[in-house]
C-alpha positions, 0 to 999 in steps of 0.5 A: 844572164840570171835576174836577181831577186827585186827587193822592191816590196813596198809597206802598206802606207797607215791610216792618215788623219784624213782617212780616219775622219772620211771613215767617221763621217760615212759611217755617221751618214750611215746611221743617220739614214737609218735613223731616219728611215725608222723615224719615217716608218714609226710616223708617217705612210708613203708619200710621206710628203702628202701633208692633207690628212695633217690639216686641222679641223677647223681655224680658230683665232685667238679673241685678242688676235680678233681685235688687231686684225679687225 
């Protein structure tokens, strides 16, 4: 019993709308870290949550502000 040769080659299906918008949006994720991380490092040292050294040298109020709260 001979075996025919299967036609059964199935085509690489094209990109949907659907493929082409995740593709997009990684790619935006991609560089938006990026970005990030160099806004990061031109601004700030790990932890950069640590916010102490950022507090101002003294708290002043606005004289206006003085009467209304007084």
């Amino acid at each position: 019993m001979s075996t025919q040769a299967s036609n059964n080659v199935k085509q690489k299906q094209a990109l949907s709308v659907y493929t082409v918008m995740l593709i997009c949006s990684a790619l935006a994720l991609l560089i938006a870290c990026i970005l990030l991380y160099y806004e990061l490092k031109a601004y700030g040292d790990f932890p950069y949550w640590n916010t102490r050294d950022a507090q101002p040298a003294s708290a002043s109020i606005a004289p206006i502000m003085r009467h209304f709260l007084a």
